[in-house]
PDB file of N, CA, C and O in Angstrom:
ATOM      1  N   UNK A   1       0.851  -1.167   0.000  1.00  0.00           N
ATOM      2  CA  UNK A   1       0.000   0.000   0.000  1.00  0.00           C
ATOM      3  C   UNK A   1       0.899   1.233   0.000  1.00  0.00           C
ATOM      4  O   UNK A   1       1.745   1.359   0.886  1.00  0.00           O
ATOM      5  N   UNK A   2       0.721   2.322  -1.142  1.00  0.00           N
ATOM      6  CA  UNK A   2       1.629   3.436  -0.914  1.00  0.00           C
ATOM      7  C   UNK A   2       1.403   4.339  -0.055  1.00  0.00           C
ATOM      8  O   UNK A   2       0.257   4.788  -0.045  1.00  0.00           O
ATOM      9  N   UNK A   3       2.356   4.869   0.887  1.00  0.00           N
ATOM     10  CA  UNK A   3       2.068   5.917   1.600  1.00  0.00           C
ATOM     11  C   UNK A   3       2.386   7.136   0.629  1.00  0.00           C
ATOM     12  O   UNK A   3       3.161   7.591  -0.212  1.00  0.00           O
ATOM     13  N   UNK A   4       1.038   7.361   1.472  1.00  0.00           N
ATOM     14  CA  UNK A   4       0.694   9.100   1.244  1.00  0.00           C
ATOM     15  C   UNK A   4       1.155  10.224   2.435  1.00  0.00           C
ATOM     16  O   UNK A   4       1.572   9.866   3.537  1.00  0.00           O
ATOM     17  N   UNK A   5       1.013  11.610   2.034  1.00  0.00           N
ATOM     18  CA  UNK A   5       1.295  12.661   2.946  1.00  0.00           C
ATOM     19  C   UNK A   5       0.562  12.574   3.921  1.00  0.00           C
ATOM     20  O   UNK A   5       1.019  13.062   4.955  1.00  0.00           O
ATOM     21  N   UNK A   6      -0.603  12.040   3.977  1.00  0.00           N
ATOM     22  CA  UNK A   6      -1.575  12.085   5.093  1.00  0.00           C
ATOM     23  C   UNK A   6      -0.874  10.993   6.332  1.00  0.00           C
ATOM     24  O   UNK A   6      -0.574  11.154   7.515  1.00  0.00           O
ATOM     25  N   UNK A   7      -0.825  10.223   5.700  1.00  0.00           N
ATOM     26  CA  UNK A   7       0.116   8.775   6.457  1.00  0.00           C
ATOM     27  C   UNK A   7       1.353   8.989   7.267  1.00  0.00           C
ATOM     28  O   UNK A   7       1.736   8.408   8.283  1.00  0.00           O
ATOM     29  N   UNK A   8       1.917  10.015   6.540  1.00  0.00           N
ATOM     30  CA  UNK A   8       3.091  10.503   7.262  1.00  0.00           C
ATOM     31  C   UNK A   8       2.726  11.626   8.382  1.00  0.00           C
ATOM     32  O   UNK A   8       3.226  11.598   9.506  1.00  0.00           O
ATOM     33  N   UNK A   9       1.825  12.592   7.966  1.00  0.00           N
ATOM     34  CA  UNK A   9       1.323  13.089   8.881  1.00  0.00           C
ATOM     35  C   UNK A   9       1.075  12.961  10.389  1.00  0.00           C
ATOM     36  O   UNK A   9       1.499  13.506  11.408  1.00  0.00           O
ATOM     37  N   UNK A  10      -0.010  11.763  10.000  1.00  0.00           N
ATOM     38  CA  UNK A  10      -0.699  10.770  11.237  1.00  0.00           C
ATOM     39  C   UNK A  10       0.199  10.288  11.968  1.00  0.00           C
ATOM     40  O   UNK A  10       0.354  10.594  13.150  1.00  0.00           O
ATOM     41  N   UNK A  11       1.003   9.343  11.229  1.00  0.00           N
ATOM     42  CA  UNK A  11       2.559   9.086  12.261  1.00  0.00           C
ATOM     43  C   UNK A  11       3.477  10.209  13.103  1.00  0.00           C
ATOM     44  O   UNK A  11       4.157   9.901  14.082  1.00  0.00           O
ATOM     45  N   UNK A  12       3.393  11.384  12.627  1.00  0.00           N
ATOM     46  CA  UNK A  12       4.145  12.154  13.325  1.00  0.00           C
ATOM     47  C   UNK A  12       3.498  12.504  14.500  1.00  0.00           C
ATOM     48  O   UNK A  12       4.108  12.594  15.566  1.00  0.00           O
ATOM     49  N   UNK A  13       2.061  12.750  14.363  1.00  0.00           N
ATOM     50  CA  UNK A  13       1.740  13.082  15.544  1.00  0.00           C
ATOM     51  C   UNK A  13       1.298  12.280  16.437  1.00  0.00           C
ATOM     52  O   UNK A  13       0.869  12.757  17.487  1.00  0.00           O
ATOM     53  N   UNK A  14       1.302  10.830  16.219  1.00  0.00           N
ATOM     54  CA  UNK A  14       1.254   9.944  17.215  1.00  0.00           C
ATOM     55  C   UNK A  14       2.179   9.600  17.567  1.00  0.00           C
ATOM     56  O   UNK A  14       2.028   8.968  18.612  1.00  0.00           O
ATOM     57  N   UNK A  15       3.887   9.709  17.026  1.00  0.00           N
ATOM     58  CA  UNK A  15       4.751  10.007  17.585  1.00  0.00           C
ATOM     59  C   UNK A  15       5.331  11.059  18.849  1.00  0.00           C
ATOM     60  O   UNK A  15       6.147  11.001  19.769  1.00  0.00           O
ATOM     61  N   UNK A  16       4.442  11.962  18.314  1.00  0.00           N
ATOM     62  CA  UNK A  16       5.016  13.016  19.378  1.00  0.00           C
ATOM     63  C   UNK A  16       3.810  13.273  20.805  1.00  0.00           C
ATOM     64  O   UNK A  16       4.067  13.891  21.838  1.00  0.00           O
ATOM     65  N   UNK A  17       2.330  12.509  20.409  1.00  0.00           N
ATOM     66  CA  UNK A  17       1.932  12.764  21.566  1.00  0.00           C
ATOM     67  C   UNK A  17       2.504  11.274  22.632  1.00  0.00           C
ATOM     68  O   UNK A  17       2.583  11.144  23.853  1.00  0.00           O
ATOM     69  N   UNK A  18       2.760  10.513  21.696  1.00  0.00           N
ATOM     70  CA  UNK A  18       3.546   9.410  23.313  1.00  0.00           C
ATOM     71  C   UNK A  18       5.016   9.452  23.419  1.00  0.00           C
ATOM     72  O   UNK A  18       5.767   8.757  24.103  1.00  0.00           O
ATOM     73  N   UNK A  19       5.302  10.543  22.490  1.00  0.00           N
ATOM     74  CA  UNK A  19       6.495  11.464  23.611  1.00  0.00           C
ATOM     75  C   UNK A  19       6.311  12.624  24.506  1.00  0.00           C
ATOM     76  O   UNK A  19       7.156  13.236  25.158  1.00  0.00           O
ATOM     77  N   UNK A  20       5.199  12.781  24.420  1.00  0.00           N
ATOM     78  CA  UNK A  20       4.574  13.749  25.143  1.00  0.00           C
ATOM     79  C   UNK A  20       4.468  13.222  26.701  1.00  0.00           C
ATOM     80  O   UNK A  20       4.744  13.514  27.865  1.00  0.00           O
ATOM     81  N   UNK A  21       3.847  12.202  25.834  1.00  0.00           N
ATOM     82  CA  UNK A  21       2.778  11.318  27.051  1.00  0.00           C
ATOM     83  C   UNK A  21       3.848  10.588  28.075  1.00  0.00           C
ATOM     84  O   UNK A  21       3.619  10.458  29.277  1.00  0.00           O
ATOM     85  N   UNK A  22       5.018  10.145  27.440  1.00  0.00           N
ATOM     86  CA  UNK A  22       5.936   9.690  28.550  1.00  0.00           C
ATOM     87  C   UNK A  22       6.602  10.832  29.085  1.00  0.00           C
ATOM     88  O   UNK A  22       7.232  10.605  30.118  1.00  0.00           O
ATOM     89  N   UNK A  23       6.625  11.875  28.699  1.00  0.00           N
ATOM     90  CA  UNK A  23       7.425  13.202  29.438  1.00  0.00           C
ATOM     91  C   UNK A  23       6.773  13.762  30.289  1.00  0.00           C
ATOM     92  O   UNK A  23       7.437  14.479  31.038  1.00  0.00           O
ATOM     93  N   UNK A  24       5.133  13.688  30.569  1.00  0.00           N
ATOM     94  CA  UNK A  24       4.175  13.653  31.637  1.00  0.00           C
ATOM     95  C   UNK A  24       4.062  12.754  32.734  1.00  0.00           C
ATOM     96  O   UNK A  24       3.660  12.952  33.881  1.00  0.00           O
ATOM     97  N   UNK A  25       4.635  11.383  31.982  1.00  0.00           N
ATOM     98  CA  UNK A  25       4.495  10.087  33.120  1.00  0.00           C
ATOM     99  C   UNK A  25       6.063  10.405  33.462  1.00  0.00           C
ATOM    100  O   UNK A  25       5.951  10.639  34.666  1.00  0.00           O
ATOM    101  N   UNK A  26       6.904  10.501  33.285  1.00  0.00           N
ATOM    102  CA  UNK A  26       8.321  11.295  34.141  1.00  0.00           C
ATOM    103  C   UNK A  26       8.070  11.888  34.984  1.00  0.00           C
ATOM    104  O   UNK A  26       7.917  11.604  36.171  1.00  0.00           O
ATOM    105  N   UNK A  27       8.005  12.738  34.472  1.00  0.00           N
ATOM    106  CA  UNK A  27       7.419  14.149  35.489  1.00  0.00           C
ATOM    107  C   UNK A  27       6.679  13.711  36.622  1.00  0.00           C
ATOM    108  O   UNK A  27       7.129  13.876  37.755  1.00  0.00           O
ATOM    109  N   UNK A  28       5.578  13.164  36.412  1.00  0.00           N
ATOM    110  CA  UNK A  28       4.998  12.398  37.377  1.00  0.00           C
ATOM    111  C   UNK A  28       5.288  11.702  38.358  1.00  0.00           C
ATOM    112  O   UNK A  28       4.847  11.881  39.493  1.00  0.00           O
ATOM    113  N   UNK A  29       6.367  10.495  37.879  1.00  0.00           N
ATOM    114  CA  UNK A  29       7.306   9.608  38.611  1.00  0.00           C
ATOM    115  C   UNK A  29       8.166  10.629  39.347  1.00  0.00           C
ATOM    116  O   UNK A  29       8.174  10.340  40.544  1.00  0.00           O
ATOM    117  N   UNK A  30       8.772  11.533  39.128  1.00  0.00           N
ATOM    118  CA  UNK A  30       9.525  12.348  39.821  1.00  0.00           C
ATOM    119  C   UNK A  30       9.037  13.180  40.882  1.00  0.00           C
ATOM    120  O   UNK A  30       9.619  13.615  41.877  1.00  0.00           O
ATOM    121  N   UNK A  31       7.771  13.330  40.452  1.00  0.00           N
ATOM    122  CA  UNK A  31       7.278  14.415  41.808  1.00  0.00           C
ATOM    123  C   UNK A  31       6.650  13.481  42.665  1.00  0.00           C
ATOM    124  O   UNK A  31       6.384  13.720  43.843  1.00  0.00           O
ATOM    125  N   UNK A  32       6.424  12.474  42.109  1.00  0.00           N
ATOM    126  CA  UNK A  32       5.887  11.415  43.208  1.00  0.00           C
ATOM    127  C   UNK A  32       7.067  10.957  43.962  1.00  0.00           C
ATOM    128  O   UNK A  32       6.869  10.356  45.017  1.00  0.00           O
ATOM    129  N   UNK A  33       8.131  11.141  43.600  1.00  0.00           N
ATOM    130  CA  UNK A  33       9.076  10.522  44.301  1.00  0.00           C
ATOM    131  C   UNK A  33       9.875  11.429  45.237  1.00  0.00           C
ATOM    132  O   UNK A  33      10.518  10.961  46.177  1.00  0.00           O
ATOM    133  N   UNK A  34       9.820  12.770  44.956  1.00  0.00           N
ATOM    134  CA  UNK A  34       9.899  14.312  45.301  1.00  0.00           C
ATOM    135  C   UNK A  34       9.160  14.479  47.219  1.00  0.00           C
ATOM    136  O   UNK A  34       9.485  15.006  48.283  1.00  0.00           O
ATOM    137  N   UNK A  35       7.910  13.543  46.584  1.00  0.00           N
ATOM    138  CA  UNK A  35       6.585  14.148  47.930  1.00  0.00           C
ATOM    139  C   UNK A  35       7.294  13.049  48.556  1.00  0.00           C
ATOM    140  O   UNK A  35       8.032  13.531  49.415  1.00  0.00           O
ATOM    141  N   UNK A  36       7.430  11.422  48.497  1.00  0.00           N
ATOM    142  CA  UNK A  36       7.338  10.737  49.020  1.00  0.00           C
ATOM    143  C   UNK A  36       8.941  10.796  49.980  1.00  0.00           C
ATOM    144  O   UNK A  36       9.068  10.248  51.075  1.00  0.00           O
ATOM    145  N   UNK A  37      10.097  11.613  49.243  1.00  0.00           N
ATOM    146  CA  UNK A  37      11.410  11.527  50.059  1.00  0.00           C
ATOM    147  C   UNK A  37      10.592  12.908  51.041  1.00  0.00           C
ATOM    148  O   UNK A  37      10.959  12.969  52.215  1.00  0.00           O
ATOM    149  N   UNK A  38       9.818  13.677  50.701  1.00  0.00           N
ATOM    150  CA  UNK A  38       9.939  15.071  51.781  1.00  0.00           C
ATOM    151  C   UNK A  38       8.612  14.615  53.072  1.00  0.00           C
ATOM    152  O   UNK A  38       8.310  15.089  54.167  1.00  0.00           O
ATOM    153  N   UNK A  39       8.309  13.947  52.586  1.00  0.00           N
ATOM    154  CA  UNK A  39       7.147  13.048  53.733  1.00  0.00           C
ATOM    155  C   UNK A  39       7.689  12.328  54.145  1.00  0.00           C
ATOM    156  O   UNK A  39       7.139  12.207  55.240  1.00  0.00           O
ATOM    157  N   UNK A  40       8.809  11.341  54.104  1.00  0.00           N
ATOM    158  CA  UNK A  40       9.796  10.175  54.953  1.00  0.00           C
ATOM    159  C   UNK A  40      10.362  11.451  55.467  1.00  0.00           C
ATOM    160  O   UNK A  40       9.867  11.817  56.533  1.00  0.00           O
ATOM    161  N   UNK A  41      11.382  12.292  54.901  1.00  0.00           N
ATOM    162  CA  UNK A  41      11.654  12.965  55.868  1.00  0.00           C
ATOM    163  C   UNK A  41      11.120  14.230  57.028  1.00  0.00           C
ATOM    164  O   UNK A  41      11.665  14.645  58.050  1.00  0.00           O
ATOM    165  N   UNK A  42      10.156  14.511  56.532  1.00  0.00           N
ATOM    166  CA  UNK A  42       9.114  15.015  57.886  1.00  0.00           C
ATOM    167  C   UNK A  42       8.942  13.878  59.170  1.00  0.00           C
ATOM    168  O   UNK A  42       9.156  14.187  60.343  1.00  0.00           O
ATOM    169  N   UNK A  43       8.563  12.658  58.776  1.00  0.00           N
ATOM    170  CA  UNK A  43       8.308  11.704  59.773  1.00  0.00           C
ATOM    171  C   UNK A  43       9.789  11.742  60.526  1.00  0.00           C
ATOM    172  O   UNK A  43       9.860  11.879  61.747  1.00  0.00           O
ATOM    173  N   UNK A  44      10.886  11.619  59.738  1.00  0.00           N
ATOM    174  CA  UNK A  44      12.093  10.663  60.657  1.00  0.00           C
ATOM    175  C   UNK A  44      12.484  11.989  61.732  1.00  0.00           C
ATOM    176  O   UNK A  44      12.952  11.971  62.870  1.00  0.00           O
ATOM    177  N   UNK A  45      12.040  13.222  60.767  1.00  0.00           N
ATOM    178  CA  UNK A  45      12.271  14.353  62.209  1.00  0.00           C
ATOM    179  C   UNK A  45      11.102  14.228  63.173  1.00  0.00           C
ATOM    180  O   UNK A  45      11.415  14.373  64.355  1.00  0.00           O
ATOM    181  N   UNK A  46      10.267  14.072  63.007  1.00  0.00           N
ATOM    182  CA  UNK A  46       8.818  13.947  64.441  1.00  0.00           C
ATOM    183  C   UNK A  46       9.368  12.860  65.326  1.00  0.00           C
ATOM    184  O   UNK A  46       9.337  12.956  66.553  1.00  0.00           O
ATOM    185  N   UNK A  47       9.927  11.714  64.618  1.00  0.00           N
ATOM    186  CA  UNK A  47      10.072  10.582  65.694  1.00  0.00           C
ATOM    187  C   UNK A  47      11.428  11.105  66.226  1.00  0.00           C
ATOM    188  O   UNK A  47      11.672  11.026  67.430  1.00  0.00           O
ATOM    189  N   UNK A  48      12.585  11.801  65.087  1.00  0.00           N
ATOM    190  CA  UNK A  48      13.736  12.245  66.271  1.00  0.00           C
ATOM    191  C   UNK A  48      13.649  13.021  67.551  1.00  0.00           C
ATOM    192  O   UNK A  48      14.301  12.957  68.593  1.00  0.00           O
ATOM    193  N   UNK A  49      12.495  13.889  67.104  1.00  0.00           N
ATOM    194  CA  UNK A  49      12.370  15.259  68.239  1.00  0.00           C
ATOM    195  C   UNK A  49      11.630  14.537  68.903  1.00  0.00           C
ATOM    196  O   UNK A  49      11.498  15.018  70.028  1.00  0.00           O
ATOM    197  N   UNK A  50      10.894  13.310  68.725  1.00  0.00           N
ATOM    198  CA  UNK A  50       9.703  12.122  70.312  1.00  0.00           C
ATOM    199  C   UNK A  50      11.128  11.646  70.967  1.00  0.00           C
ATOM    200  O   UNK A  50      11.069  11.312  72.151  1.00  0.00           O
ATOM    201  N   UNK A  51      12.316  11.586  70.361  1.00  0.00           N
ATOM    202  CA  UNK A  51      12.891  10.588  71.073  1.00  0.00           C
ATOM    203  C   UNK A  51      14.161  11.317  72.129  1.00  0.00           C
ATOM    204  O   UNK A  51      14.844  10.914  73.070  1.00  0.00           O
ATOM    205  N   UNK A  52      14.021  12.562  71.389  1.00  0.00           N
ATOM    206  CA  UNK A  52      15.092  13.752  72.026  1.00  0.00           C
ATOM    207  C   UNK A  52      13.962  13.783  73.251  1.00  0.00           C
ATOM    208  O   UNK A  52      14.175  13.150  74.285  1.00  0.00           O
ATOM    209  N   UNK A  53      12.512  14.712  73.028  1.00  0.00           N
ATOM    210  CA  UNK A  53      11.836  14.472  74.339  1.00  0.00           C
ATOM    211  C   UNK A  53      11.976  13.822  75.155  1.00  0.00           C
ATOM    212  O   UNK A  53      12.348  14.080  76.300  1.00  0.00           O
ATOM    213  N   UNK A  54      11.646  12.693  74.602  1.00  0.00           N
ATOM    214  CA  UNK A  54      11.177  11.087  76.037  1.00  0.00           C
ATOM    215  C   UNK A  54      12.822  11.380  76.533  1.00  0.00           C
ATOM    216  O   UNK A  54      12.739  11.653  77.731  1.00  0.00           O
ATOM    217  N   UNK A  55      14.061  11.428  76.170  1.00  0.00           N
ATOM    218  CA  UNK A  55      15.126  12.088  76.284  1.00  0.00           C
ATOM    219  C   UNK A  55      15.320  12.591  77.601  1.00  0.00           C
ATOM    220  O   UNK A  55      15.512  12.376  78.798  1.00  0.00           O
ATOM    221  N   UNK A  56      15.148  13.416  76.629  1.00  0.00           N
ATOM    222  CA  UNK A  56      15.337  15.072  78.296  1.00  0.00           C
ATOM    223  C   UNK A  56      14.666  14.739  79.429  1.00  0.00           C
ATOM    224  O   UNK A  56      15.108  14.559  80.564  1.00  0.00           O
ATOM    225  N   UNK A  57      13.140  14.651  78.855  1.00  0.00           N
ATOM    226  CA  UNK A  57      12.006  14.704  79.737  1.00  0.00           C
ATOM    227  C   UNK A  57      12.620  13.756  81.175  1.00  0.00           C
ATOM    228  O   UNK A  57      13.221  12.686  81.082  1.00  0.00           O
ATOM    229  N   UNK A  58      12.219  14.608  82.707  1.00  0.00           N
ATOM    230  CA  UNK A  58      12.295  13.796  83.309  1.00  0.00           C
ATOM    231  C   UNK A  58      11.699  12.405  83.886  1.00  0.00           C
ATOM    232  O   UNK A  58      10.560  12.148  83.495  1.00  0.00           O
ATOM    233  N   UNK A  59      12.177  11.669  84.574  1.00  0.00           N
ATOM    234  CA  UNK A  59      11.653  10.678  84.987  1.00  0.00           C
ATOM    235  C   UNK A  59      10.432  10.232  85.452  1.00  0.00           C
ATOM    236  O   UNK A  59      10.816   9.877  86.566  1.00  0.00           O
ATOM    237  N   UNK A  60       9.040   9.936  85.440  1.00  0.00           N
ATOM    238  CA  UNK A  60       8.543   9.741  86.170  1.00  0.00           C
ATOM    239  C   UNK A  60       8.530   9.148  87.175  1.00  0.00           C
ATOM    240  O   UNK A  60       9.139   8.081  87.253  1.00  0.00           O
ATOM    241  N   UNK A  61       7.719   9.746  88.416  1.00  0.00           N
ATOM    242  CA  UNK A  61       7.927   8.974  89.802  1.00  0.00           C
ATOM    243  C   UNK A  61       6.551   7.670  89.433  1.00  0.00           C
ATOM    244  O   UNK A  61       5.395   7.584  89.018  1.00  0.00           O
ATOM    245  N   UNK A  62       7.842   6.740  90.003  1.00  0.00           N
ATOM    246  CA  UNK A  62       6.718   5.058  90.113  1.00  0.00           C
ATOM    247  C   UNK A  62       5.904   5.245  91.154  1.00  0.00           C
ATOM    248  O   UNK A  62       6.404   5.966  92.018  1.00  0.00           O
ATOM    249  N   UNK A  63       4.289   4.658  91.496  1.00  0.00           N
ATOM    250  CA  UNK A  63       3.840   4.887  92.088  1.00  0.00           C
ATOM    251  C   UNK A  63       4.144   3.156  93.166  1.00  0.00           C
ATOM    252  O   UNK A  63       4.328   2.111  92.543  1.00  0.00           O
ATOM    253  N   UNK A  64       4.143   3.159  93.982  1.00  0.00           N
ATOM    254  CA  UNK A  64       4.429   1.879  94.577  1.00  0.00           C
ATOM    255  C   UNK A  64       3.357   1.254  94.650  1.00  0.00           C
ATOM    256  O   UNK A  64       3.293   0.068  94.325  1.00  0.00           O
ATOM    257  N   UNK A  65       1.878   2.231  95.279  1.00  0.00           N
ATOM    258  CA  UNK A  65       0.481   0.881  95.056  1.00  0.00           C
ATOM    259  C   UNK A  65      -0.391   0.361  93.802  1.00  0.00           C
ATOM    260  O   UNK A  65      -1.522  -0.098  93.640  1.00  0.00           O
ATOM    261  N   UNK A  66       0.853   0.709  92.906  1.00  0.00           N
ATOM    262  CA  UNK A  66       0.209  -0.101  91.485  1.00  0.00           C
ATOM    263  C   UNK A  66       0.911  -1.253  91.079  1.00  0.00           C
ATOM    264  O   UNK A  66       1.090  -1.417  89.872  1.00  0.00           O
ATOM    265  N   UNK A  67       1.439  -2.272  92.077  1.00  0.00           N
ATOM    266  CA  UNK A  67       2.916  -2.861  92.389  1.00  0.00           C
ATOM    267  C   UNK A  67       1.517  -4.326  92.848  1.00  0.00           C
ATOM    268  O   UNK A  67       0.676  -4.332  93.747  1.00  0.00           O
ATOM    269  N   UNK A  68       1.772  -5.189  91.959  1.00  0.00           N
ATOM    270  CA  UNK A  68       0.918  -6.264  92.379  1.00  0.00           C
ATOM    271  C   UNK A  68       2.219  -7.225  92.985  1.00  0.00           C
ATOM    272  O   UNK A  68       3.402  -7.034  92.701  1.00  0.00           O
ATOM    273  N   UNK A  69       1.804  -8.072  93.697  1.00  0.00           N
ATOM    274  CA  UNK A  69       2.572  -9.243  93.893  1.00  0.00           C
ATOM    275  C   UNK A  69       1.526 -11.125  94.623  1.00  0.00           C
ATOM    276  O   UNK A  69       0.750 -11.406  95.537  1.00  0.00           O
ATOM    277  N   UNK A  70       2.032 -11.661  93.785  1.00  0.00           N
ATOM    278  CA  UNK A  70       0.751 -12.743  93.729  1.00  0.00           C
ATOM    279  C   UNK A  70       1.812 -13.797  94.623  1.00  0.00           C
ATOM    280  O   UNK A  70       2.998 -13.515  94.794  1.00  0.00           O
ATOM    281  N   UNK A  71       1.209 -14.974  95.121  1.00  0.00           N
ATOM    282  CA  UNK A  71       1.895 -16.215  96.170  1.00  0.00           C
ATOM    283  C   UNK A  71       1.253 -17.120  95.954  1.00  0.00           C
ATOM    284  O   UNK A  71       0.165 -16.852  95.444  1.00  0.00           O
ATOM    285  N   UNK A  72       1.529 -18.451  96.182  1.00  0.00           N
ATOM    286  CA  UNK A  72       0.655 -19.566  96.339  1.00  0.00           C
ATOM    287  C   UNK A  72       0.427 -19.940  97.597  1.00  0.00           C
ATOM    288  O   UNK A  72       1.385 -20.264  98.298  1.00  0.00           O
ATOM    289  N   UNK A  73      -1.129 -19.963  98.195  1.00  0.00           N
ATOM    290  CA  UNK A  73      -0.991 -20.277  99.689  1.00  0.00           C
ATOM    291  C   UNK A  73      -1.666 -21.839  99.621  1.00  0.00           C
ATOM    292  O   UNK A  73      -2.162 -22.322  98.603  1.00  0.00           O
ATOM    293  N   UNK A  74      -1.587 -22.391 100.702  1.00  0.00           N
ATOM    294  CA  UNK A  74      -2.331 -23.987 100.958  1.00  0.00           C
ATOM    295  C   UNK A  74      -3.422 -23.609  99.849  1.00  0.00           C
ATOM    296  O   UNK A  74      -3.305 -23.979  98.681  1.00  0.00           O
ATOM    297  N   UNK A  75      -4.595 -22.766 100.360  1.00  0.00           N
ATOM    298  CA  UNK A  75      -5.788 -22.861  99.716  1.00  0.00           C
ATOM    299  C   UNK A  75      -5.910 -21.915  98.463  1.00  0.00           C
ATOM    300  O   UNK A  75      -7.017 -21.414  98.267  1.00  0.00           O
ATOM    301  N   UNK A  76      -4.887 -21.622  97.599  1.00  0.00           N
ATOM    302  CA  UNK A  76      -4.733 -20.479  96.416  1.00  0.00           C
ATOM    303  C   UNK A  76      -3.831 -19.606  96.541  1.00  0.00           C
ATOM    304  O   UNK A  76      -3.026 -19.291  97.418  1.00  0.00           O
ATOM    305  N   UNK A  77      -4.144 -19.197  95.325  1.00  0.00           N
ATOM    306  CA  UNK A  77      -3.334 -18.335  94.943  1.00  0.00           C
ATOM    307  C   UNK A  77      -3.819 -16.890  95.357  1.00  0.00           C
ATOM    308  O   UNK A  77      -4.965 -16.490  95.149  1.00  0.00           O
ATOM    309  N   UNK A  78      -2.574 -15.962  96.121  1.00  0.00           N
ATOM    310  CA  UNK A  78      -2.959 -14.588  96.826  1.00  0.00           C
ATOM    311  C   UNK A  78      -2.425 -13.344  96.078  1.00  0.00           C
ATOM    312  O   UNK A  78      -1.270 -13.288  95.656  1.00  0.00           O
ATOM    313  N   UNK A  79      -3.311 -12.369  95.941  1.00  0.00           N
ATOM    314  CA  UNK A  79      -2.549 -11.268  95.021  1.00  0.00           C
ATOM    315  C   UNK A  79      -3.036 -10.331  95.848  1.00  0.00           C
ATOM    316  O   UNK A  79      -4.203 -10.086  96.151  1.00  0.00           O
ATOM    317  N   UNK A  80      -1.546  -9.590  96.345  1.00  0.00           N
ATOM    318  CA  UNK A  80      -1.430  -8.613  96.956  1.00  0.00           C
ATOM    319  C   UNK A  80      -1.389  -7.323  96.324  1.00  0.00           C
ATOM    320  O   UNK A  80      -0.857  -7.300  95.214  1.00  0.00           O
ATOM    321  N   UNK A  81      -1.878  -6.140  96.832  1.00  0.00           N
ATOM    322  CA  UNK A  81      -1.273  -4.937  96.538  1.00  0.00           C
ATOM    323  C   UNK A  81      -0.318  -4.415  97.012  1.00  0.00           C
ATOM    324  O   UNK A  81       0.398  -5.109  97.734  1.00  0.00           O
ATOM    325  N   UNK A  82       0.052  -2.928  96.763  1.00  0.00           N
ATOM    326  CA  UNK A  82       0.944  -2.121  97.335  1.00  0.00           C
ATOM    327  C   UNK A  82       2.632  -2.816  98.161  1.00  0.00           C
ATOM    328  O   UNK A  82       3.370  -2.277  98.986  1.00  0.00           O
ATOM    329  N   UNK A  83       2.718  -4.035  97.551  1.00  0.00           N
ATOM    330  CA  UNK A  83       3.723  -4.671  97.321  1.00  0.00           C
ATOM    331  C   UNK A  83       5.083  -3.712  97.118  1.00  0.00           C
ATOM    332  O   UNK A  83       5.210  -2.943  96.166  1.00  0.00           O
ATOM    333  N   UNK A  84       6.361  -3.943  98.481  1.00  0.00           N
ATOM    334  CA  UNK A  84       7.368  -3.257  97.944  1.00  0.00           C
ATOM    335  C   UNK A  84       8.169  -3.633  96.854  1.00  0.00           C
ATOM    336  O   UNK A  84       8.324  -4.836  96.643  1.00  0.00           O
ATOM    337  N   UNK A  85       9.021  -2.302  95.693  1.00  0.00           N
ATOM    338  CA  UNK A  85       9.271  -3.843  94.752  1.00  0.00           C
ATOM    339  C   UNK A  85      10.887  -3.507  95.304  1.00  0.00           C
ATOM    340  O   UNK A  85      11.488  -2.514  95.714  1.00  0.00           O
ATOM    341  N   UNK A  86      11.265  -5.266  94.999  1.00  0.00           N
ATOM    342  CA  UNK A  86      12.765  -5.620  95.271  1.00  0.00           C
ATOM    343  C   UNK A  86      13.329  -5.169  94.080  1.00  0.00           C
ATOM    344  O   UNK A  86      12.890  -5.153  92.931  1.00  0.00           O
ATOM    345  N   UNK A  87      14.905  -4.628  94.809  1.00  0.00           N
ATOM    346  CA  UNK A  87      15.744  -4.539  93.691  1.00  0.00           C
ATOM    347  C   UNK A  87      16.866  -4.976  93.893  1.00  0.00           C
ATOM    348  O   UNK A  87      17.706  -4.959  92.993  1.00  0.00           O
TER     349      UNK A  87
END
């Protein structure tokens, strides 16, 4: 079948819109990959600055009567409170 001008035509521009079309899906891939490094790195600073906190932050005081301590007696098993704890 001979090609005609029209034929050549048609080819060019379906040439150039899926060079188009992959220079959009680039672009794409890149800014997706753009958001996704600046969102990992937002997170890895929130969890550094939780961990600098818990850090610094002082100690909490243990409360001693939240201190269970359980035994086996003849007739069961006994669970005590306010248990001192050993160290």
């Amino acid at each position: 079948m001979p090609t005609t001008v029209s034929d050549d035509h048609h080819s060019f521009f379906g040439m150039a819109v899926r060079i188009l079309g992959m220079a959009i899906l680039g672009l794409a891939a890149i800014l997706a990959l753009a958001f996704a490094a600046a969102a990992a790195l937002v997170i890895g600073l929130v969890v550094v600055g939780a961990a600098l906190a818990l850090h610094i932050a002082p100690p909490r005081p243990r409360s001693e009567g939240a201190l269970l301590e359980a035994r086996v007696t003849p007739s069961g098993w006994v669970v005590e409170t306010g248990a001192k704890r050993r160290r």
